[in-house]
N, C-alpha and C positions, 0 to 999 in steps of 0.2 A: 515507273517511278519506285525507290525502293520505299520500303516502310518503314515509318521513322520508329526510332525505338524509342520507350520511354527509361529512360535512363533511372530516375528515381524510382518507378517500380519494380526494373528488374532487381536494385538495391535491395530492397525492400523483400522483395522475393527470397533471395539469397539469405538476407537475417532472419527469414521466417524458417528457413530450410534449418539454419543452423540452432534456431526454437528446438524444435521441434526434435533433431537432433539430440541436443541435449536432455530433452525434455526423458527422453523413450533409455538415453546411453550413458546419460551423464555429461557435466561440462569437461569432464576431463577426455571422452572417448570424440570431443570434437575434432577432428581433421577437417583439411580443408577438402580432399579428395569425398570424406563421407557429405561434408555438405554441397558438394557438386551435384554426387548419385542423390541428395535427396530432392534436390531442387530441379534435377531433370536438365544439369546445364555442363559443359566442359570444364575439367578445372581449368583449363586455359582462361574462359569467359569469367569464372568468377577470380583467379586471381588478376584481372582486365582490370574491376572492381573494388578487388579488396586485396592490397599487394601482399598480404602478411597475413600470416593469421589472426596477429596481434591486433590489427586495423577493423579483422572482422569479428572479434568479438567484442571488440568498441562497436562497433556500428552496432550490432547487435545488442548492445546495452543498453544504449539511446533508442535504439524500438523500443526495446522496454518499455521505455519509461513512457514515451509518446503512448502506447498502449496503454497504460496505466493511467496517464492524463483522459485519454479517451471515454474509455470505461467509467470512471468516476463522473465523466459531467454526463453521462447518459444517464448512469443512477443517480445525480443529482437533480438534473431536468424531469425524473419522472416521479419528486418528492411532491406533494400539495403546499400550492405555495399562500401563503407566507412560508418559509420553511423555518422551522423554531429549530434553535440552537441542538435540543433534544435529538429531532429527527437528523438534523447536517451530521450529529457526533454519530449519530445511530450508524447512518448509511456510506459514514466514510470508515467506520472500523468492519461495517461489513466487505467491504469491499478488499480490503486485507486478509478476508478467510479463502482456502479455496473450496469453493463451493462446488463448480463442475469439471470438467476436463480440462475448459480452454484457462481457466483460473488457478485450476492445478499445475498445470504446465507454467505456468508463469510463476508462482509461487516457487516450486521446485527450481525452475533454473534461474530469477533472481536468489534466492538459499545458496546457490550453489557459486555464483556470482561473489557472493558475500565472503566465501570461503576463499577464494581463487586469490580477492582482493586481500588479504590478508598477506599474502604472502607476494603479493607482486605490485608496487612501489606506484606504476605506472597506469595501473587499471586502479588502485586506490584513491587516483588524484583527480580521476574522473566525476561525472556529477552522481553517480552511484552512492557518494559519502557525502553529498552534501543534502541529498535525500531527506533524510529521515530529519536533519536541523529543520529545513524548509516545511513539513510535516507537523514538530511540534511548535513550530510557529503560528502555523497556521490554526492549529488546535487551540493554542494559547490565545488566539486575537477572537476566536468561535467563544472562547470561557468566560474572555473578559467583557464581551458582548453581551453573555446571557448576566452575568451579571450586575451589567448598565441596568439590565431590561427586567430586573429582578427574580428571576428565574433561578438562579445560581447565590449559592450564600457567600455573598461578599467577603467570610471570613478564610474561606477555600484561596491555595495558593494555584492560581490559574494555571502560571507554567509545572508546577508540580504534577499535579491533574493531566496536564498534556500528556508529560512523560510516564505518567503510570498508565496514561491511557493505551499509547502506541506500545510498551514492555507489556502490557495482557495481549492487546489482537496479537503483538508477535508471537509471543507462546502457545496460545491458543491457535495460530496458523500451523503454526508448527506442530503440535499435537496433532491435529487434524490429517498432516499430508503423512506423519509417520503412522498416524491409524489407531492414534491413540482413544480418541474421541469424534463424532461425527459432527460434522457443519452447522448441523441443527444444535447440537447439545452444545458446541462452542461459543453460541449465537445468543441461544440463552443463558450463555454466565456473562457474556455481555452487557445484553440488556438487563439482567438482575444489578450488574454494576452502573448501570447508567442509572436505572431507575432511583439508586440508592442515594448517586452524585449528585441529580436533581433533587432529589425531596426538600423539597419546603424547611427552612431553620427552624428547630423548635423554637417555639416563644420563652420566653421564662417567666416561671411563675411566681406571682403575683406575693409581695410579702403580705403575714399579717397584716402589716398596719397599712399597708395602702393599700389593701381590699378593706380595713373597715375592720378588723378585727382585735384593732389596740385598744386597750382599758381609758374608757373615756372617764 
C-alpha cells in the first residue's frame, strides 16, 4: 500500500525551508531552487506545491502569521490567571522583541516582508497589512478594559496609547536585531513605559478652604 502523504505538512515544510532561507540570505536571495536544496525536496515537488514563486512567499507569510498567533497564546496561557491588563500588555510587547534565534529569524524576515510589500501592490493586499490594525485593536479594547476596572486613568486616550505602544516594541525590535541594544535592555524601557502608563492618577490637592483652612 503506498504511504499516504500529508499534503499540509509537506506545505508547511516547504515555507519553513523558505524561513529559514531568508532568515540566514535574505528575502531577496529567495529562489525557488534554494528552497528546494533547503527543504531536502525536488524543485519539481515543490513547484507540485507552490506554482510560482509568488504563491510561495504568500504561503510563507500566512505561516508567519499562524506562527506568531501560536507563540503568543503559549506565552499567554503561561501568565497567572486572572491576568491583569498590566501583564496581557507586558507579554504581548514582549513577544514583538527577538529575544532568541527562532524569534530572530521571524522578526528579520517579517522586517524584510515589510520592505518587499512596499513595493509590490499584491503581496501589500495580503493580511500582512491588515496586521498591525488588528493589533492596535486589540490593545485598544485590553486599555479600555483596564480602564472599566480602574487600573488605567480614564483621562488616557486608549487608542492613542495602543499606537504609541506597538511604534516603541517596533523600534525597539528593531534596534535589537540591528544590535543596537540587547533584549533585556529593550525589555526594560518597556516595562519602565508601562510601569509609568499604569500609575495610579494623581489626586488633586485638596484647596484651602475645603481642607479647613478658610478664615472662619
Amino acid at each position: 500500500m503506498p504511504k499516504r502523504v500529508d499534503h499540509a505538512q509537506r506545505r508547511a515544510h516547504i515555507t519553513d525551508a523558505l524561513v529559514r532561507v531568508a532568515a540566514a540570505e535574505g528575502l531577496h536571495a529567495v529562489t525557488m531552487r534554494a528552497v528546494a536544496a533547503e527543504a531536502g525536496m525536488s524543485l519539481n515537488l515543490v513547484q507540485y506545491y507552490f506554482e510560482t514563486k509568488a504563491h510561495l512567499l504568500h504561503a510563507a507569510l500566512e505561516r508567519l502569521e499562524q506562527q506568531s498567533h501560536q507563540r503568543w497564546s503559549a506565552r499567554l496561557a503561561g501568565l497567572p490567571h486572572p491576568v491583569t491588563a498590566h501583564a496581557f500588555i507586558e507579554a504581548f510587547l514582549a513577544e514583538a522583541l527577538p529575544t532568541d534565534d527562532a524569534s530572530r529569524a521571524f522578526h528579520l524576515v517579517w522586517t524584510s516582508y515589510a520592505v518587499l510589500a512596499m513595493t509590490d501592490p499584491e503581496l501589500a493586499a495580503q493580511p500582512f497589512v491588515e496586521g498591525p490594525d488588528r493589533l492596535e485593536r486589540q490593545l485598544t479594547a485590553v486599555l479600555e478594559q483596564a480602564q472599566q476596572e480602574g487600573t488605567l486613568d480614564q483621562q488616557r486616550d486608549a487608542a492613542a496609547e495602543a499606537v504609541h505602544l506597538l511604534s516603541l516594541s517596533h523600534g525597539l525590535g528593531t534596534s535589537v536585531l540591528v544590535g543596537q541594544r540587547s533584549a533585556d535592555a529593550a525589555m526594560a524601557i518597556l516595562r519602565a513605559h508601562l510601569d509609568q502608563l499604569f500609575q495610579p492618577p494623581a489626586r488633586p490637592r485638596p484647596s484651602p478652604e475645603s481642607a479647613g483652612g478658610g478664615a472662619g
